[in-house]
C-alpha positions, 0 to 999 in steps of 0.5 A: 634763551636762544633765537629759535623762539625769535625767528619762529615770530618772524614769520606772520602765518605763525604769529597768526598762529599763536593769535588763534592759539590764544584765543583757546586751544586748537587742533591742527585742523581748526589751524589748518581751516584759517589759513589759505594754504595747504594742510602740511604748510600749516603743519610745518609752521606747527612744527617750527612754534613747537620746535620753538617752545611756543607752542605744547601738544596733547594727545587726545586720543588720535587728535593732537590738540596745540596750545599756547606754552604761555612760560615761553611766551612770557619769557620772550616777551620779557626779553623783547621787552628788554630790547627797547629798553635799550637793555635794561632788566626787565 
């Protein structure tokens, strides 16, 4: 697994991201209206989670509707998991 995954959840605008992703899937509008910044800062960090695999799309006619990709979140957990414990397998 590579870093990309790790250094997407560095940044607190997207793991708030991922947090309303797993509360039900969003379009980038919905993202867009909780946070304070303007449309294409919030479609940039969109892009960073997706880039990252953490994050899926789906096409919904003109809408393009994000979704927590839940295989590459459970792998990254899993991998964080190992961290603490000093390196074991998880």
């Amino acid at each position: 697994m590579s870093d990309t995954a790790f250094k997407a959840l560095a940044d607190p605008t997207r793991r708030r991201i991922l947090e309303l992703l797993g509360q039900r899937d969003r379009t980038a509008g919905e993202i867009a209206e909780q946070f304070p910044m303007a449309f294409s800062s919030v479609s940039h960090h969109l892009s960073v989670l997706k880039d990252a695999q953490l994050v899926a799309t789906a096409r919904e006619g003109q809408t393009i509707r994000y979704r927590l990709n839940t295989t590459v979140f459970q792998e990254v957990v899993r991998q964080m998991m190992k961290l603490f414990r000093g390196g074991r397998d998880a």
